[in-house]
Biotite code that builds the C-alpha atoms (Angstrom):
import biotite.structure as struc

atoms = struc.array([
    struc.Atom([0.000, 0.000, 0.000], chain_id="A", res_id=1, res_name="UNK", atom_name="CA", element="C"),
    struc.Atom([2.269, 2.641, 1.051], chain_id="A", res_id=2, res_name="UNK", atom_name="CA", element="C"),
    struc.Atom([4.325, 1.912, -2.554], chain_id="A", res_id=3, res_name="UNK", atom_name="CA", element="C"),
    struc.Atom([1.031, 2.446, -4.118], chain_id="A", res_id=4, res_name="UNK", atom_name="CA", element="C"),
    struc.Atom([1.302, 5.810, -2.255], chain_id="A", res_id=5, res_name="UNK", atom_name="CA", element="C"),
    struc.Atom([4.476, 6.898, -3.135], chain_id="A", res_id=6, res_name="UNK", atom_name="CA", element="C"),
    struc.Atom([3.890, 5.758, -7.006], chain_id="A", res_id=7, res_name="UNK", atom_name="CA", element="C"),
    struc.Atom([0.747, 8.061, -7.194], chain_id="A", res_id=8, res_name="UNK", atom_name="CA", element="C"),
    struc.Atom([2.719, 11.054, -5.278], chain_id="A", res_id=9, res_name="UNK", atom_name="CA", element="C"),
    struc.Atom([5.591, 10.441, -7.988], chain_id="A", res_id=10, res_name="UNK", atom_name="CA", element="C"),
    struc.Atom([3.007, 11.155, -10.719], chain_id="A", res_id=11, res_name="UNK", atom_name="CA", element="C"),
    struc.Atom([1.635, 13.585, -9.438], chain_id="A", res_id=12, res_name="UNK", atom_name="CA", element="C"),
    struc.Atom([4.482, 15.729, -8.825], chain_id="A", res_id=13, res_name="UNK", atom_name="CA", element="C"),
    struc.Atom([5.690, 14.542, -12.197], chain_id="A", res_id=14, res_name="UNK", atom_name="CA", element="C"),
    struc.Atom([2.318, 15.999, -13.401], chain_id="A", res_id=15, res_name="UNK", atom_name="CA", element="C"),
    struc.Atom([2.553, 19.395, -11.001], chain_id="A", res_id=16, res_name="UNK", atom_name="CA", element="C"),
    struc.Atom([6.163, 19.820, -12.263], chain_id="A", res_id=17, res_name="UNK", atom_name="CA", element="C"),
    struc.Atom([5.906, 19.206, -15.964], chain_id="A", res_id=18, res_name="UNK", atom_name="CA", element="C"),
    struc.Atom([4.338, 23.080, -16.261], chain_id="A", res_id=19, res_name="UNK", atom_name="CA", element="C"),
    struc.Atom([7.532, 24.312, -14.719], chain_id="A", res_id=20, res_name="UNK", atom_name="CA", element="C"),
    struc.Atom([9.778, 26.643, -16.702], chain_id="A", res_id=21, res_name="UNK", atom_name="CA", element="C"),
    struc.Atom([13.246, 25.300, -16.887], chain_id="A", res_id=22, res_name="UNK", atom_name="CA", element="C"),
    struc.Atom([14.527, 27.880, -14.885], chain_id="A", res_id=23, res_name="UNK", atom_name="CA", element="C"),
    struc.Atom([12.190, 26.875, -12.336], chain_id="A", res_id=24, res_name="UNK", atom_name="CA", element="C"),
    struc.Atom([13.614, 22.958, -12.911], chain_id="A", res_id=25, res_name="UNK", atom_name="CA", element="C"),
    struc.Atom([17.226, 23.971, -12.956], chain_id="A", res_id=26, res_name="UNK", atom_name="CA", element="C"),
    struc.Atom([16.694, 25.620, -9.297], chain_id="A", res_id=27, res_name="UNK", atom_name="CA", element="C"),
    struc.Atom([14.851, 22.652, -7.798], chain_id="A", res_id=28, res_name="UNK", atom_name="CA", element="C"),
    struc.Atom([17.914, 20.335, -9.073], chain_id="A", res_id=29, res_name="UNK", atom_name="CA", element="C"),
    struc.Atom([20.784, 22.700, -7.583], chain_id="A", res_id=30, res_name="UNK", atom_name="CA", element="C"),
    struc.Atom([18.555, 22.493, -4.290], chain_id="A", res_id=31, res_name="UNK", atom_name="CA", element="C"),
    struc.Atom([18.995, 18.586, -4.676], chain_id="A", res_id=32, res_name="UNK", atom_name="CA", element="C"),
    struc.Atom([15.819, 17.299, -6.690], chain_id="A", res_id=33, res_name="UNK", atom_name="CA", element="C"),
    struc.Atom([16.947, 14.830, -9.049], chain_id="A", res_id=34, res_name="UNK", atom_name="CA", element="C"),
    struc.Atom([13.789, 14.569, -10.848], chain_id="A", res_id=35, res_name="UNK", atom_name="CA", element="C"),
    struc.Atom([13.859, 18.173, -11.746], chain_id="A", res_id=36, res_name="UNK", atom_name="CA", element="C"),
    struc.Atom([17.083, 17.187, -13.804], chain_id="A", res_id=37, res_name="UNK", atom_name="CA", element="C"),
    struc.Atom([15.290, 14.477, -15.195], chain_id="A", res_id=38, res_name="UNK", atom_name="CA", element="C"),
    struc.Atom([12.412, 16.454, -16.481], chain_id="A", res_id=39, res_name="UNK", atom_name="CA", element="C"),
    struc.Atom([14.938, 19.262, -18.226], chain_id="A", res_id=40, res_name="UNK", atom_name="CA", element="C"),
    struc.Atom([16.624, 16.083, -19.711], chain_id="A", res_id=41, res_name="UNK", atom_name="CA", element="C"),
    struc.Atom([13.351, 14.916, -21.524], chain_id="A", res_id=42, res_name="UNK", atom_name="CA", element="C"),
    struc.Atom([12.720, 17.820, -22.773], chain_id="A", res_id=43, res_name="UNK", atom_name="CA", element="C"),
    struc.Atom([15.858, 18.868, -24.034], chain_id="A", res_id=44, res_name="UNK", atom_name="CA", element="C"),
    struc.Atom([17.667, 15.707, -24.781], chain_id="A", res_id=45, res_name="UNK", atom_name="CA", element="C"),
    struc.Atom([16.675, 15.067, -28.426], chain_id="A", res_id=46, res_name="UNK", atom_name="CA", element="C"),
    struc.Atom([16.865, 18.855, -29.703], chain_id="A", res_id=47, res_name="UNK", atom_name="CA", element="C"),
    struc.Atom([20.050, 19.124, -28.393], chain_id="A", res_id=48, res_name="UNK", atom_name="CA", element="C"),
    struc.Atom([21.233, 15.729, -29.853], chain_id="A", res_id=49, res_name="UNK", atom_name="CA", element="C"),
    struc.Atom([19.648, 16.956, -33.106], chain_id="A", res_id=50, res_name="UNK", atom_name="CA", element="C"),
    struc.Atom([21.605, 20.190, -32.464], chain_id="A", res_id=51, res_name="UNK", atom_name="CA", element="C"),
    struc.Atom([24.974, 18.841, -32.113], chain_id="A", res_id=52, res_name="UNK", atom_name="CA", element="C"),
    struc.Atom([24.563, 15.990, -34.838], chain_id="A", res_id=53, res_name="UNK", atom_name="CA", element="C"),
    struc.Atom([24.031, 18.750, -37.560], chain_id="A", res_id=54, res_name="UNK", atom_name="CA", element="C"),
    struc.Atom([27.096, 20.565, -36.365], chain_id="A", res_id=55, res_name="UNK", atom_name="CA", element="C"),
    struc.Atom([28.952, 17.397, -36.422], chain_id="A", res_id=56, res_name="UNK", atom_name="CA", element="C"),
    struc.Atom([27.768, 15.324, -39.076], chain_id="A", res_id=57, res_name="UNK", atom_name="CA", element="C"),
    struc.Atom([28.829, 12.374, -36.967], chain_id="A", res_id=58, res_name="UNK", atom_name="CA", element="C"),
    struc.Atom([25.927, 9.941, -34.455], chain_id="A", res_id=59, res_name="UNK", atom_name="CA", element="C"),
    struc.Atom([28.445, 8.168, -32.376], chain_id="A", res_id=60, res_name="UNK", atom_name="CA", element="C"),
    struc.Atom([30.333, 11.570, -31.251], chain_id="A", res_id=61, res_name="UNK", atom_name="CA", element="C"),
    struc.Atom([26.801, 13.503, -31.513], chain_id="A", res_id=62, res_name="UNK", atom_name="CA", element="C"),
    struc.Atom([25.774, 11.065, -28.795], chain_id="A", res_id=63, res_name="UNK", atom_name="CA", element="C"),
    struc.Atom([29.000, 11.364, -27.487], chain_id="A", res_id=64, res_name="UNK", atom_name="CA", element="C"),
    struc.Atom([28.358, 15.164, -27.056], chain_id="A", res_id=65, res_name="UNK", atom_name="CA", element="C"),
    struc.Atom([25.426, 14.979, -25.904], chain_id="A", res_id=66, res_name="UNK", atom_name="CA", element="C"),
    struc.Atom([26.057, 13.198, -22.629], chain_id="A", res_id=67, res_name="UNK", atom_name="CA", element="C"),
    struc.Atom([29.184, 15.362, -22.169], chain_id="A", res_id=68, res_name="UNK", atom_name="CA", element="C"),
    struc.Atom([26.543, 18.314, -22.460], chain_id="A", res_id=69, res_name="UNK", atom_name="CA", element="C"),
    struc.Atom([24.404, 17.319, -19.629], chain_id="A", res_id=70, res_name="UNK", atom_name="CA", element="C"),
    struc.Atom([27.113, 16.123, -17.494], chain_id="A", res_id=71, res_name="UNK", atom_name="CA", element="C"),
    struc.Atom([28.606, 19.659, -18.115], chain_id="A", res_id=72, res_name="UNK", atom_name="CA", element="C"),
    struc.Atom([25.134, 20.503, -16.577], chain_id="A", res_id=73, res_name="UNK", atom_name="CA", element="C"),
    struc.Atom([25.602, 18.426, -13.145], chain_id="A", res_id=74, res_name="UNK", atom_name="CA", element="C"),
    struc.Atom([29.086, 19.796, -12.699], chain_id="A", res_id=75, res_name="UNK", atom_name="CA", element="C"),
    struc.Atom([28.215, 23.621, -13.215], chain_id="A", res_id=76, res_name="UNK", atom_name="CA", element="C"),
    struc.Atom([24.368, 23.203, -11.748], chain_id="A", res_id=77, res_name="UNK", atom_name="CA", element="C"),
    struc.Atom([25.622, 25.448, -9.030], chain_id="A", res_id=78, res_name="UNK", atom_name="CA", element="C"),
    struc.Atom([27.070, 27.976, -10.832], chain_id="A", res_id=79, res_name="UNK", atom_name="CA", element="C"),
    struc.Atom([24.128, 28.407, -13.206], chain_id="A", res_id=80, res_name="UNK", atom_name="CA", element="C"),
    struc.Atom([22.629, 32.411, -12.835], chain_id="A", res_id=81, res_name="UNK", atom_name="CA", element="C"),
    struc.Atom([18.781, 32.597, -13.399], chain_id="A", res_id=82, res_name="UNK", atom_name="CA", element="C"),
    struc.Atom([19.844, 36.003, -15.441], chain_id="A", res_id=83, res_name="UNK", atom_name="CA", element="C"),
    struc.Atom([20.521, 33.512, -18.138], chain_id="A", res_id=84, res_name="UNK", atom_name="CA", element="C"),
    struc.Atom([17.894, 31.672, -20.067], chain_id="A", res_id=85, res_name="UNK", atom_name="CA", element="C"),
    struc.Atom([18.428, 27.901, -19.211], chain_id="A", res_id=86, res_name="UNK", atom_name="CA", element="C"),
    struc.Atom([17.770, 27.305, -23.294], chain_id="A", res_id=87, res_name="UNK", atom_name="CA", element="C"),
    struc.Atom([20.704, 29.850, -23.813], chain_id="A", res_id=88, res_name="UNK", atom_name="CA", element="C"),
    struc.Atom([23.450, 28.288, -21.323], chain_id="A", res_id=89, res_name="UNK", atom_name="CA", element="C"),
    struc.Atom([21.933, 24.493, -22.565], chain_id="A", res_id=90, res_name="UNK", atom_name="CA", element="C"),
    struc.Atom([22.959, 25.416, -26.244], chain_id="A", res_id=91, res_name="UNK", atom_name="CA", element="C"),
    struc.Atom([26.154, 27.424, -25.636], chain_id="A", res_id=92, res_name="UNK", atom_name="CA", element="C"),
    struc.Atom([27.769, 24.127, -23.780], chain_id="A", res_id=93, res_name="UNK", atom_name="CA", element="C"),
    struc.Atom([26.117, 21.999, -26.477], chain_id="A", res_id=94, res_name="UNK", atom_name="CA", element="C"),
    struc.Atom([27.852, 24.239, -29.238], chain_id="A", res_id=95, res_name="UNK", atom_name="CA", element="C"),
    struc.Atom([30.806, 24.795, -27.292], chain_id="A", res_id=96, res_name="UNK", atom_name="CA", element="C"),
    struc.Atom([31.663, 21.211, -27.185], chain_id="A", res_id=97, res_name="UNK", atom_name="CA", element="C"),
    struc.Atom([30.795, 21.055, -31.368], chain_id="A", res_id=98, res_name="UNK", atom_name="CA", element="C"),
    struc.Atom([32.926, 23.344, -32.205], chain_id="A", res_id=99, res_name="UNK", atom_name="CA", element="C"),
    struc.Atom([35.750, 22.121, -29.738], chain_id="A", res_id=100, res_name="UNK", atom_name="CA", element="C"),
    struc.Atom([35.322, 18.634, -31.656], chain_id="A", res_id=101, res_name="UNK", atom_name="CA", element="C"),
    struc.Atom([35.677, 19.907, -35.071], chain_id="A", res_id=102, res_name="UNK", atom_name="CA", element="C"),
    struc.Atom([38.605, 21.826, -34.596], chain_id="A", res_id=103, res_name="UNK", atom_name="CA", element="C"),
    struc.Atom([39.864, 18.657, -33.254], chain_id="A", res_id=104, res_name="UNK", atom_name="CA", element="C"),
    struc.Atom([39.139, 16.903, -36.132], chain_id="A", res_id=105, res_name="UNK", atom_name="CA", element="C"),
    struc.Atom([39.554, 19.413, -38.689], chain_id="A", res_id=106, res_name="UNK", atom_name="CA", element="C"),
    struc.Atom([42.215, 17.518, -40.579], chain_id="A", res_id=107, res_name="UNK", atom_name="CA", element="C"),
    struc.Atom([39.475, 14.962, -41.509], chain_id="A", res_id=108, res_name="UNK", atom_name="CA", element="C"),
    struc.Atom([37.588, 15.990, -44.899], chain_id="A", res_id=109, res_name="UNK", atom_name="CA", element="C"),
    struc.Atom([34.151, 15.342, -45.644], chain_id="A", res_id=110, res_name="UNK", atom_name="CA", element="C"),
    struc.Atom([33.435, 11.976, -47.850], chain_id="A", res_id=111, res_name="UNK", atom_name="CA", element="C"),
    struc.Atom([33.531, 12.837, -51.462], chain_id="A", res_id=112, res_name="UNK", atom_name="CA", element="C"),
    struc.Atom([30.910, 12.875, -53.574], chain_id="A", res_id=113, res_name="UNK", atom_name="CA", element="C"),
    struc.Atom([31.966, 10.203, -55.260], chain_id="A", res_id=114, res_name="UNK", atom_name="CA", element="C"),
    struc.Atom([33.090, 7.986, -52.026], chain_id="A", res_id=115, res_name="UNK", atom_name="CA", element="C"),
    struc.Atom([30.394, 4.831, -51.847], chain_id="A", res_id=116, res_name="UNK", atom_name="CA", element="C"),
    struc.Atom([27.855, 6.104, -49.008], chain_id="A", res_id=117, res_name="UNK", atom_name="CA", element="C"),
    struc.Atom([27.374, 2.972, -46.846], chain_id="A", res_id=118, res_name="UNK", atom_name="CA", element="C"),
    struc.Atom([23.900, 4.115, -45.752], chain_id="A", res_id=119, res_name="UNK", atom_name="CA", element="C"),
    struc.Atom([22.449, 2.939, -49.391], chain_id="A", res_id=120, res_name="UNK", atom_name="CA", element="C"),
    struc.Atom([21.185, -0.455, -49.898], chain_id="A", res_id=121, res_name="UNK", atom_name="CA", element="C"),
    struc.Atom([22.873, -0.241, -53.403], chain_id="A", res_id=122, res_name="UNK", atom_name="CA", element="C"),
    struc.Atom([26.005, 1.172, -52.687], chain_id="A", res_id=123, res_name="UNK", atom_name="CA", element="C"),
    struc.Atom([25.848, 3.778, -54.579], chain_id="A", res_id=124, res_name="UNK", atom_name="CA", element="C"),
    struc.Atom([27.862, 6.975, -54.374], chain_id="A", res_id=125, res_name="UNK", atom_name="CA", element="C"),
    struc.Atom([26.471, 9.867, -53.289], chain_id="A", res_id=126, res_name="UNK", atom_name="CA", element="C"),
    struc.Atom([27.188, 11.838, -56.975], chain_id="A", res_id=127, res_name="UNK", atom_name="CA", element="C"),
    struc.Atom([24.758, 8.613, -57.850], chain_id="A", res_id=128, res_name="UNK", atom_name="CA", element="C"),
    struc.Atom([22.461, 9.391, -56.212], chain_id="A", res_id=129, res_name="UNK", atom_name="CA", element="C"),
    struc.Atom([21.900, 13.364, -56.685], chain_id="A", res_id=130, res_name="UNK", atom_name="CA", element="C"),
    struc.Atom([19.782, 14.070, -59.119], chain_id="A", res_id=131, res_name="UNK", atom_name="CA", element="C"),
    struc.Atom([19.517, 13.723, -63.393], chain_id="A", res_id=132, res_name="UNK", atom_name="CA", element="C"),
    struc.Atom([18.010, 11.947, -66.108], chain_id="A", res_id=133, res_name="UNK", atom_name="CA", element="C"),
    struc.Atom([15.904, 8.998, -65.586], chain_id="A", res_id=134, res_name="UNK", atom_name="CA", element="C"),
    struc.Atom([15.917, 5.719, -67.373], chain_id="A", res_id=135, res_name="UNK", atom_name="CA", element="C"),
    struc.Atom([13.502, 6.776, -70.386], chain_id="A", res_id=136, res_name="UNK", atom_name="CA", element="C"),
    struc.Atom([16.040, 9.662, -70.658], chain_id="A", res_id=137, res_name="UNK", atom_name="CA", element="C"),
    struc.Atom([13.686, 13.105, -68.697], chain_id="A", res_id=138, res_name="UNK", atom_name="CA", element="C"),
    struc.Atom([14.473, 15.138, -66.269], chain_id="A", res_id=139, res_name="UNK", atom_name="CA", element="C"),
    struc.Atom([13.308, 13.864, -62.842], chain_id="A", res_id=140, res_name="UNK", atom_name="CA", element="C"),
    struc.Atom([13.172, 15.575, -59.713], chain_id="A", res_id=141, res_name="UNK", atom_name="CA", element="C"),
    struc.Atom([12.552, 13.271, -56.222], chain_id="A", res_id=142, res_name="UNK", atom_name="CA", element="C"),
    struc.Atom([11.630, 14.301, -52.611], chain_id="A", res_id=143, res_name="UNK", atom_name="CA", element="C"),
    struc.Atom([14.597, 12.025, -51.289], chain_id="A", res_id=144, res_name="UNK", atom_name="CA", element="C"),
    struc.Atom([17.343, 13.079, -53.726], chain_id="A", res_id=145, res_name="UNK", atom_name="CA", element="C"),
    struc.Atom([16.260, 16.793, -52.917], chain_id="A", res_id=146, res_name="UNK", atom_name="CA", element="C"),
    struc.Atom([16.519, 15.925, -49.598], chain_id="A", res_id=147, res_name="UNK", atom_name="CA", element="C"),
    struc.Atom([20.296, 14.366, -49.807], chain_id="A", res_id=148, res_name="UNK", atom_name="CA", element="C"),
    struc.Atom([20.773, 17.321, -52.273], chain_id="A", res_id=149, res_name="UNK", atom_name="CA", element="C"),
    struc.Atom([19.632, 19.735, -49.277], chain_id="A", res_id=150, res_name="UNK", atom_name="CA", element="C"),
    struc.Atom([21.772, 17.816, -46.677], chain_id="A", res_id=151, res_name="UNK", atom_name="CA", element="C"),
    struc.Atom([25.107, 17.989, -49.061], chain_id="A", res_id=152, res_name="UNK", atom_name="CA", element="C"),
    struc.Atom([24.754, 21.849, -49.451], chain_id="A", res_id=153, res_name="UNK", atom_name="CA", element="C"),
    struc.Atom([24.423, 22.289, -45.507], chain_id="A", res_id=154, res_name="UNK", atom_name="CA", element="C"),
    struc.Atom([27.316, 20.622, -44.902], chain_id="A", res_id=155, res_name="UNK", atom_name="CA", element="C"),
    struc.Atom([29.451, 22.370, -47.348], chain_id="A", res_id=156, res_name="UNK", atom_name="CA", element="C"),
    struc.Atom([28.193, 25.666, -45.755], chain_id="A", res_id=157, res_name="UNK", atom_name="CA", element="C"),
    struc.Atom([30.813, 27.393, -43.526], chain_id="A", res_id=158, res_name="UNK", atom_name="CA", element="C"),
    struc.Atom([30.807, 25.977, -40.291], chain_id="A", res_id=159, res_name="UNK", atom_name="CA", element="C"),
    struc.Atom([29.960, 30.074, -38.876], chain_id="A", res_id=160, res_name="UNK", atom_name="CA", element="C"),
    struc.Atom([26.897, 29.682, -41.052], chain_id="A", res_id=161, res_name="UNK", atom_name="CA", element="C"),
    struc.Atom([25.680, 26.261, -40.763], chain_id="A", res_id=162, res_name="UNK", atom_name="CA", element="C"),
    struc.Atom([25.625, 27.063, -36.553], chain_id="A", res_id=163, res_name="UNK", atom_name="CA", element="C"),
    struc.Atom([23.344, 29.424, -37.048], chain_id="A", res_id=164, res_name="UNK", atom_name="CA", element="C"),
    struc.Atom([21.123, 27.953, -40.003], chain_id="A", res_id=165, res_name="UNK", atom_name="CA", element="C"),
    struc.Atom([20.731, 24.903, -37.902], chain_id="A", res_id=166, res_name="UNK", atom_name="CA", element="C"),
    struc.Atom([19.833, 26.855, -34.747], chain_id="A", res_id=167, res_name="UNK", atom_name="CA", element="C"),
    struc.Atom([17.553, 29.019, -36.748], chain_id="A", res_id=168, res_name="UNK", atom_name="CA", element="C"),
    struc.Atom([15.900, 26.565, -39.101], chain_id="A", res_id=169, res_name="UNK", atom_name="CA", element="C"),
    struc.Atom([15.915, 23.215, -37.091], chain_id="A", res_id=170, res_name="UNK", atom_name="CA", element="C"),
    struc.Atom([15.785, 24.503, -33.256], chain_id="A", res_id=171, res_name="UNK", atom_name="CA", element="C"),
    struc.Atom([13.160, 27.172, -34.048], chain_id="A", res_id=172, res_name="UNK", atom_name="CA", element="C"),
    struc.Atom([15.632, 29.772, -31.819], chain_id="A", res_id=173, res_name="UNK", atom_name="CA", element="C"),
    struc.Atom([15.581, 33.587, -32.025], chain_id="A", res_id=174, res_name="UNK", atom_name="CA", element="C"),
    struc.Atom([18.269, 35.421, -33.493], chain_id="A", res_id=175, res_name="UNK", atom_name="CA", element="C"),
    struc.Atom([18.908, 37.037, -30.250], chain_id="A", res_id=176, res_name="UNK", atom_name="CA", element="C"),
    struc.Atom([19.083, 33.764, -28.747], chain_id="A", res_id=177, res_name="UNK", atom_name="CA", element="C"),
    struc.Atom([21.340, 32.531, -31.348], chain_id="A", res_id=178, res_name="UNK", atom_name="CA", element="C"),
    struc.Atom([23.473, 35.557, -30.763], chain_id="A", res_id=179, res_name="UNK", atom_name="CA", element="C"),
    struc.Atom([23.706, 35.165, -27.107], chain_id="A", res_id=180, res_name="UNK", atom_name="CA", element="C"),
    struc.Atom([24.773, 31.365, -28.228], chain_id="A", res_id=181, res_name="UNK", atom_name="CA", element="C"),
    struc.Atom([27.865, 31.974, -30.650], chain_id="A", res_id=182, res_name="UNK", atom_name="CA", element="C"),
    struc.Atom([28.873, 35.109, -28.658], chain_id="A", res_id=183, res_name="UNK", atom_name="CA", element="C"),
    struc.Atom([28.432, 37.869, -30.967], chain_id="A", res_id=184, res_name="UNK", atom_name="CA", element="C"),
    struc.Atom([26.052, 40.618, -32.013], chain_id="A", res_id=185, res_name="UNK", atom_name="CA", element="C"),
    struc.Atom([22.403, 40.234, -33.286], chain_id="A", res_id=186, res_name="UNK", atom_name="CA", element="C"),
    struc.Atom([23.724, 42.079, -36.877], chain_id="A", res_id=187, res_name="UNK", atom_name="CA", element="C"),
    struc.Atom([26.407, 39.327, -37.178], chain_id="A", res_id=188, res_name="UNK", atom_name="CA", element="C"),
    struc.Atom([23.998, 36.467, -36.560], chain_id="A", res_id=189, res_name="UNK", atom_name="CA", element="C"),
    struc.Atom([21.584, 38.226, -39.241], chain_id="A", res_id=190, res_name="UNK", atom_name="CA", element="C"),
    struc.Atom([24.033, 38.792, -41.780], chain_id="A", res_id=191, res_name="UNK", atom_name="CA", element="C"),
    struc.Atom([25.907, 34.879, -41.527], chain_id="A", res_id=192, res_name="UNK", atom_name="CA", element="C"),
    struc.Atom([21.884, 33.660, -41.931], chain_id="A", res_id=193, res_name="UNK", atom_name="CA", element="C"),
    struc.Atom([21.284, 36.102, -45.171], chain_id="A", res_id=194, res_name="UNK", atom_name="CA", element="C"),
    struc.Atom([24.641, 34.628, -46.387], chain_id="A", res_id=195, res_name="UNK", atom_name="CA", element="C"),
    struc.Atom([23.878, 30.834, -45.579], chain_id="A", res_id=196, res_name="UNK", atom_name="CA", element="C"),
    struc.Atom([20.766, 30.613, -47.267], chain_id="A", res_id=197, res_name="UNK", atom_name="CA", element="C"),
    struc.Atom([22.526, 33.001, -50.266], chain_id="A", res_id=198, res_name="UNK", atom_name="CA", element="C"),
    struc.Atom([25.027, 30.063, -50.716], chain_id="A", res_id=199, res_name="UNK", atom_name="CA", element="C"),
    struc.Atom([21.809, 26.961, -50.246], chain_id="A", res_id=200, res_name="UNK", atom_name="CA", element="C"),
    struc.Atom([19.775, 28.587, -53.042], chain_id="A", res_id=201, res_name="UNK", atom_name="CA", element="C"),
    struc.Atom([23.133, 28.828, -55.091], chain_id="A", res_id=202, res_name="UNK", atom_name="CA", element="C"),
    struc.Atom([23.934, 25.288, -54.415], chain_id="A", res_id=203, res_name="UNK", atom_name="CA", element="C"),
    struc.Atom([20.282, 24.727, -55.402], chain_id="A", res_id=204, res_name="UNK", atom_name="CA", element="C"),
    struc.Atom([19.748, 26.703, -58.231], chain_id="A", res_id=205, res_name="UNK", atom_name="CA", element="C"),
    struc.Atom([18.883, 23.451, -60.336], chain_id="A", res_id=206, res_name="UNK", atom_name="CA", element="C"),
    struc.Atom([15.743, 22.934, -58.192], chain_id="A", res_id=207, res_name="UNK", atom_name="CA", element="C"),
    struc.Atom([14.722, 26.719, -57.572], chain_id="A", res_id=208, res_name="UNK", atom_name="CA", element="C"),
    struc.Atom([11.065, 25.666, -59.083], chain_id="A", res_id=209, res_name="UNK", atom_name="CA", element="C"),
    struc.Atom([10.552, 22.460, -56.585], chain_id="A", res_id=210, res_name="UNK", atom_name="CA", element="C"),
    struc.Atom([11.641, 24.642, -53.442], chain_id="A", res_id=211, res_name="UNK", atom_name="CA", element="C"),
    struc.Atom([8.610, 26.187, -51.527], chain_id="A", res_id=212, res_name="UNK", atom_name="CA", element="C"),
    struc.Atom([8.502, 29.710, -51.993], chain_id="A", res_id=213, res_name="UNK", atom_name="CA", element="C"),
    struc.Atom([11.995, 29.538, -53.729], chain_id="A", res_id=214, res_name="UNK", atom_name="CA", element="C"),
    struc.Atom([13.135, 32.741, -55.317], chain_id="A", res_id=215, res_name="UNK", atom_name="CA", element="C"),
    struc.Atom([15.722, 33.120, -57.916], chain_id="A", res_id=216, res_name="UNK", atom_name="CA", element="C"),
    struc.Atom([19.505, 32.229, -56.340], chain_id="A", res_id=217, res_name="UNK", atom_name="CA", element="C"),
    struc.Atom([21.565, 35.099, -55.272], chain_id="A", res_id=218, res_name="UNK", atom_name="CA", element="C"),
    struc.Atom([25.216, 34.448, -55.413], chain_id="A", res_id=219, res_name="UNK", atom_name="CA", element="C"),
    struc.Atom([27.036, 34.432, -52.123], chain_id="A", res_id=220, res_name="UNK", atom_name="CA", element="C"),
    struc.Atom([29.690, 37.429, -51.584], chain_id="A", res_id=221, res_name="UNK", atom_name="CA", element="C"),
    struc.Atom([30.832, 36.159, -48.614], chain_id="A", res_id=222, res_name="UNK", atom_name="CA", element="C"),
    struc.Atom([31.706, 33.024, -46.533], chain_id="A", res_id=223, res_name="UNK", atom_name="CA", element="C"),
    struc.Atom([31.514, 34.420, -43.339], chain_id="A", res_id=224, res_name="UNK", atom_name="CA", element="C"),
])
């Protein structure tokens, strides 16, 4: 009986917590509740996986990341200021870590295009599998090779821009967010986004009339 108990006053301050801004969460765990860490990790675990994956292009050491993130969590819990948006200080040690692990392995180039990409069934390459003629010898245009198309140009993008593309396309964040993020002004974060998707509709000129609301491509002037 007295589990029963306790099981029904778990879930119900599961229930009376899950309204709880993270700030709010993060407090509760520096004050020793455990559960409060496990409620900010549900809700931010897969964003920020999807975060650092798309900075890293890599599962295993996105995965890797990630747990490093929310152990970097535990270990500064008590230095964590409420004058800073628990989403903001989240993402800057998620990004922080990114970036630390590409410089690391910046000697290692991307697969060519015309390296065989395990991931297909048919081994083709990845050149294969962009798009062009069909068998009967038309034009075709697919949702999946626009996709890998899509995919290819974000990871050529600089890694400057493709921080804040991903942050700003994929994590839905403000550019003032963003800015607080990478560490620099509001203008700077603006003007790498302008240039990011400048280079994207370059890089997809070819399918400027299958984009949604796709505009004719503007040549990049800058990779910063």
């Amino acid at each position: 009986m007295l589990n029963l108990i306790l099981m029904a006053l778990r879930r119900r301050s599961a229930s009376d917590r899950a309204d709880h801004a993270d700030e709010d969460l993060m407090d509760r765990f520096r004050t020793g509740d455990v559960q409060a860490f496990e409620r900010l990790l549900q809700r931010h675990e897969k964003a920020i996986y999807n975060f650092i994956f798309r900075l890293v292009r890599d599962r295993e050491l996105a995965n890797d990341l990630l747990q490093e993130t929310f152990l970097r969590v535990v270990k500064n819990a008590q230095g964590y200021s409420r004058k800073a948006k628990f989403t903001t200080w989240l993402y800057t040690i998620a990004r922080n870590l990114g970036i630390d692990a590409l410089r690391k392995a910046r000697h290692r180039r991307h697969p060519s295009l015309d390296q065989a990409q395990g991931a297909d069934p048919e081994g083709r390459t990845l050149m294969e599998r962009l798009p062009g003629k069909s068998d009967d010898g038309f034009e075709r245009t697919d949702a999946g090779e626009l996709r890998v198309r899509i995919e290819a140009a974000i990871d050529r993008l600089s890694n400057e821009q493709r921080e804040v593309f991903v942050m700003r396309e994929f994590m839905q964040l403000q550019f003032k967010e963003i800015a607080a993020v990478v560490g620099v002004s509001e203008n700077t974060i603006k003007s790498r986004m302008r240039y990011a998707l400048e280079n994207l509709r370059l890089a997809l000129a070819d399918y400027a009339e299958d984009l949604p609301g796709a505009i004719d491509p503007v040549p990049a002037r800058s990779r910063a």
